[in-house]
C-alpha positions as CSV (number, residue, x, y, z in Angstrom):
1,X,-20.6,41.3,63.8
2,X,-20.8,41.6,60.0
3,X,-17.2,41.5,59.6
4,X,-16.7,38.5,61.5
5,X,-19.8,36.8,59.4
6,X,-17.8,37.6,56.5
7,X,-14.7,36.5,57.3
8,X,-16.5,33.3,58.2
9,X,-17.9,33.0,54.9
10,X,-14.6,33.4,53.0
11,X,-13.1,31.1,54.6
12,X,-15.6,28.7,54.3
13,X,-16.2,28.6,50.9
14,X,-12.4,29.0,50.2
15,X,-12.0,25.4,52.1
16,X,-14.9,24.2,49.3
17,X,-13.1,26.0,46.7
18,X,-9.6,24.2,48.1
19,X,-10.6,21.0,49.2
20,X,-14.1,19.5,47.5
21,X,-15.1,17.7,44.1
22,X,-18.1,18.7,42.5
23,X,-20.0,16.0,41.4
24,X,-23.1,16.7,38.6
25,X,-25.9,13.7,38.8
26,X,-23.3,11.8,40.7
27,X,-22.6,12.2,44.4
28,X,-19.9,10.2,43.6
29,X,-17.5,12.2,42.1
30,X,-13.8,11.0,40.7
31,X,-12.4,14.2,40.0
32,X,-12.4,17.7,40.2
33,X,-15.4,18.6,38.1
34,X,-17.1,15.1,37.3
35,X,-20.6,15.1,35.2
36,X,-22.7,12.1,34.7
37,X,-24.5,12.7,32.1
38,X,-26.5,9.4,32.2
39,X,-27.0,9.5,36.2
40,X,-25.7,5.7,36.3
41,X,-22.9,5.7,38.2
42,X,-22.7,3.6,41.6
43,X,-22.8,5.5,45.3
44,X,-19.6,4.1,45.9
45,X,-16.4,2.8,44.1
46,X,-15.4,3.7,40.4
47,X,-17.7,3.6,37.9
48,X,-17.9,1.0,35.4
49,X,-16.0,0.9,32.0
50,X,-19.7,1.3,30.4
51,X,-21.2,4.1,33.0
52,X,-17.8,6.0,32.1
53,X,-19.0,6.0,28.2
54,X,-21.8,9.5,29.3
55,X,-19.4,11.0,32.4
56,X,-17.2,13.9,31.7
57,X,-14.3,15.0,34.3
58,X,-11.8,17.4,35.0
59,X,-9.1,15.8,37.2
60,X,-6.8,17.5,39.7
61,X,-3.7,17.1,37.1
62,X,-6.0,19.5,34.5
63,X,-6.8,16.6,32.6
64,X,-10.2,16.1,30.6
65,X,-11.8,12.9,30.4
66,X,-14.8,12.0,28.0
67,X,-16.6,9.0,28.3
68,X,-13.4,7.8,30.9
69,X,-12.9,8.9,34.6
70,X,-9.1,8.7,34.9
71,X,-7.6,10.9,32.0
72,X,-3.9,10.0,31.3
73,X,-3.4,13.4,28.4
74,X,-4.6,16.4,28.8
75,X,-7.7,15.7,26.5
76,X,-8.7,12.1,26.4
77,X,-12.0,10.6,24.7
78,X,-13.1,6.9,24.9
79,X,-15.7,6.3,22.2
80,X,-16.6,3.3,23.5
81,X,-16.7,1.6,19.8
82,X,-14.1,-0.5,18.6
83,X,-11.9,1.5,16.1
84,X,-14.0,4.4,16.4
85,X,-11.9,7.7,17.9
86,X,-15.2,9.7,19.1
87,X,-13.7,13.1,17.6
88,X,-15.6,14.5,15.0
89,X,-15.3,17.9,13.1
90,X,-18.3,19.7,11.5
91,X,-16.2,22.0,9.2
92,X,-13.3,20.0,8.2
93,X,-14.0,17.0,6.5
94,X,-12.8,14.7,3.2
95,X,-14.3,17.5,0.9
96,X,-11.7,20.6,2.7
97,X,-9.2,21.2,0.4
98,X,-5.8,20.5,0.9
99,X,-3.3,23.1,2.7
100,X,0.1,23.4,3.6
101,X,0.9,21.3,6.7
102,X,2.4,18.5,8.8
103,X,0.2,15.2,8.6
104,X,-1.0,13.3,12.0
105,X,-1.4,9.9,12.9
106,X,-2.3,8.1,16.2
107,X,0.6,5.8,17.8
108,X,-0.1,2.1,19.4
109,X,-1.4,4.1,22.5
110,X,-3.7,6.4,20.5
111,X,-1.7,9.0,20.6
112,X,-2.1,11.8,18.5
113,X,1.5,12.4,17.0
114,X,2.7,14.1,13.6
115,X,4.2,11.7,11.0
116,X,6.3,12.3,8.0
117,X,4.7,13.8,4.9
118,X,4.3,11.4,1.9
119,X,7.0,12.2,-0.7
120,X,5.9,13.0,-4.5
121,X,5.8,9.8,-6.7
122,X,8.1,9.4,-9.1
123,X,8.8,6.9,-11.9
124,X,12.1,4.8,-12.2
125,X,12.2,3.7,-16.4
126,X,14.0,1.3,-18.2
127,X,14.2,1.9,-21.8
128,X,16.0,-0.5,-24.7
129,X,15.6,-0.4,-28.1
130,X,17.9,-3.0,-29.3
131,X,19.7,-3.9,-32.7
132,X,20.8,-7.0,-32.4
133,X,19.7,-9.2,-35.4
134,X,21.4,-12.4,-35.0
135,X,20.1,-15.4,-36.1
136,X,18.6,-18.1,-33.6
137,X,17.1,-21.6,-34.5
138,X,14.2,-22.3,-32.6
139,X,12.2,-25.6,-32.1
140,X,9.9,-27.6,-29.9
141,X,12.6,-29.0,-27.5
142,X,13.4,-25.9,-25.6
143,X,12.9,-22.2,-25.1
144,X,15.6,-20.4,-26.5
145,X,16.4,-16.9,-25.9
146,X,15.5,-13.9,-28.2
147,X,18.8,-12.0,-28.9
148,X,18.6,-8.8,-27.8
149,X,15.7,-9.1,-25.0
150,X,18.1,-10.0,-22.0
151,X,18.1,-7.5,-19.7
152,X,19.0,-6.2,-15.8
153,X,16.9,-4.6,-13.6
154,X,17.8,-3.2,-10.2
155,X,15.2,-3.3,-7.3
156,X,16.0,-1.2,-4.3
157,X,14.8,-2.7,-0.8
158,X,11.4,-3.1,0.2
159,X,10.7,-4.6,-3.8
160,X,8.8,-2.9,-6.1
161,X,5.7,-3.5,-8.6
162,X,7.7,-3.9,-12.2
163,X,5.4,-2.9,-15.4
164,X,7.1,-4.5,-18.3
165,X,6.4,-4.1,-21.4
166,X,8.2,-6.3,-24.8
167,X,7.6,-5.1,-28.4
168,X,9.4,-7.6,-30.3
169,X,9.5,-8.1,-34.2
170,X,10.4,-11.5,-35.7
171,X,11.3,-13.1,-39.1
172,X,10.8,-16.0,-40.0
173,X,13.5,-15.5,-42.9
174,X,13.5,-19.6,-43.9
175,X,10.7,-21.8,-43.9
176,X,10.3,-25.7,-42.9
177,X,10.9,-27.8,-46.1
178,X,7.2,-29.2,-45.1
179,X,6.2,-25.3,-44.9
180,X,3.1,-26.5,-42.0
181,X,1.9,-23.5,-40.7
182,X,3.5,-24.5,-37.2
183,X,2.6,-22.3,-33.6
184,X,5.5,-20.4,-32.4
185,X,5.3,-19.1,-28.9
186,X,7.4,-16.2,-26.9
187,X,7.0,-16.9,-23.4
188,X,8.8,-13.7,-20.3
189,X,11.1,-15.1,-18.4
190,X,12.0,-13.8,-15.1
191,X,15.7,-14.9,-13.5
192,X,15.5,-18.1,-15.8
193,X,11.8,-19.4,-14.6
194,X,9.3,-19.1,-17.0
195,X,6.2,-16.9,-16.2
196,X,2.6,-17.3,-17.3
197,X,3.0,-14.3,-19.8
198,X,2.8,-14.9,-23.4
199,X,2.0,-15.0,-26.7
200,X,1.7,-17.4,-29.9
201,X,1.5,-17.1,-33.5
202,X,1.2,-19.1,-36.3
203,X,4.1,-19.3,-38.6
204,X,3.6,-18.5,-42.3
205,X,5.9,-18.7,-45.3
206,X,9.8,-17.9,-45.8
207,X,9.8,-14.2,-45.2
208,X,7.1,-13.2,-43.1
209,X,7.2,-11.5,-39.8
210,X,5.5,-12.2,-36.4
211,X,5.1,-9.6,-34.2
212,X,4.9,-10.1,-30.3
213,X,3.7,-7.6,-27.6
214,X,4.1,-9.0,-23.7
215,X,3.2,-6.9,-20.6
216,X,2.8,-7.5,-17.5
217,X,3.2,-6.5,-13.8
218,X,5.4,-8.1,-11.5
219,X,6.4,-7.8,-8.2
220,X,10.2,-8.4,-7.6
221,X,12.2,-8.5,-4.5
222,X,15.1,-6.2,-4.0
223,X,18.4,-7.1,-5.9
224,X,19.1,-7.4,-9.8
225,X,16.6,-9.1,-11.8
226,X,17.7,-10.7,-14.9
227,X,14.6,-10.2,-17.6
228,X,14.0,-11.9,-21.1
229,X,12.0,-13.2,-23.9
230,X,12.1,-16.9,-25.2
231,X,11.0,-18.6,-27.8
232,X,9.6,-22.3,-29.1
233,X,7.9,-23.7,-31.1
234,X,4.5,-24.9,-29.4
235,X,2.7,-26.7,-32.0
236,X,4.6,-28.8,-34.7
237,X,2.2,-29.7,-37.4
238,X,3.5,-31.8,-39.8
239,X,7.5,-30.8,-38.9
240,X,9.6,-33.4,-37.5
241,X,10.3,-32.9,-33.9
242,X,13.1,-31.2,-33.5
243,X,13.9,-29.8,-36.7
244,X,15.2,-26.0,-36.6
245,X,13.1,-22.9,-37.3
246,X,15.5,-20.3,-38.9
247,X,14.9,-16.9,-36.7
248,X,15.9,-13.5,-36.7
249,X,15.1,-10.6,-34.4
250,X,14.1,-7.3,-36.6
251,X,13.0,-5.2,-33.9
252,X,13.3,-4.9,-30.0
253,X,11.9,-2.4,-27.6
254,X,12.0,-2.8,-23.7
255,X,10.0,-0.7,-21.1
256,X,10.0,-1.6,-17.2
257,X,9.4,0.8,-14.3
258,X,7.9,1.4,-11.0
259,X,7.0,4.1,-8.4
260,X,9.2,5.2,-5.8
């Protein structure tokens, strides 16, 4: 009589162990293993998107749900909150020092996925120092260019942020016959148009030097960019409107780079 009892039992609880769904504050369970923590799921049915947020489940795939009854990975949590992922670790954290590893990411399903690991920085320069001392008339008419500050820069796709930098040195080896202290202005020019970077100074007798310092950053589309410095006169004084201004470049130095 025993041993038939026990057989009974086996097999009895190996059906439950085969066939049922345990169901924790919810006699409603969805899965294998389903917890509602918030006993506030419905008798019947699915639970709602909001009664899901305090269940837990273990579905017959092995899957684990939290805060979500129908697990599509083999861990899935649903915060709840908007752009909030729910997963939180106590030990690892923005102060953990960096170690040797692949960096994650999440994909457009909010996957968890490795991505590529950021490449070191480095600098692409541009360096002239030029010699060019030509003469050049400059007056109030137009911008003439600077001899010596025309340069070409190459931007690889994508564009880049140019830093450029013009240390120019200029004499002013004649002077107007009316000698009027007049405003000469260098103005960068980027492919021919005429940015808001620049500088003036006031002119002062036959012989003396200006000098002229323009930086900027700019951003620039990928292709060759054609760089350079112009000058004009920007206020005349007393001279005659369009009379020449004897010029000569003395010194030139060009930096421009960006970050890869």
């Amino acid at each position: 009589m025993k041993i038939k009892i026990s057989i009974f039992l086996i097999l009895h609880f190996s059906t439950l162990m085969l066939y049922s769904q345990v169901g924790i504050y919810t006699n409603n369970p969805q899965g294998a293993f389903h917890i509602d923590a918030g006993k506030d799921n419905s008798a019947t049915g699915q639970p709602t998107a909001a009664q899901q947020h305090n269940d837990v489940i273990f579905t017959s795939p092995g899957r684990l749900g939290i805060g979500n009854t129908n697990p599509t990975a083999k861990l899935e949590v649903t915060s709840g909150t908007t752009n909030v992922s729910g997963i939180q670790f106590t030990n690892l954290n923005a102060a953990t020092p960096i170690s040797v590893g692949q960096a994650i990411g999440v994909d457009a399903d909010g996957n968890i996925i490795t991505v590529s690991n950021p490449s070191p920085s480095t600098i692409s320069p541009f360096e002239v120092e030029s010699t060019d001392s030509t003469p050049f008339n400059v007056n109030d008419l137009g911008w003439t260019v600077v001899p010596g500050t025309s340069q070409t820069v190459p931007i690889p796709v994508g564009g880049k942020a140019l830093f450029i930098n013009f240390m120019i040195g200029i004499d002013y080896y004649v002077a107007p016959a009316s000698n009027s202290k007049a405003y000469y202005t260098t103005r960068l020019f980027i492919d021919g148009v005429q940015s808001t970077v620049y500088q003036t100074t006031e002119e002062y007798v036959a012989g003396a030097q200006a000098q002229f310092n323009l930086s900027t950053v700019k951003f620039l589309t990928a292709g060759n960019h054609t760089i350079d410095v112009r000058m004009r006169r920007t206020f005349n004084s007393t001279i005659t409107s369009g009379a020449n201004q004897p010029c000569a470049p003395i010194s030139m130095c060009f930096n421009a780079s960006y970050i890869n």
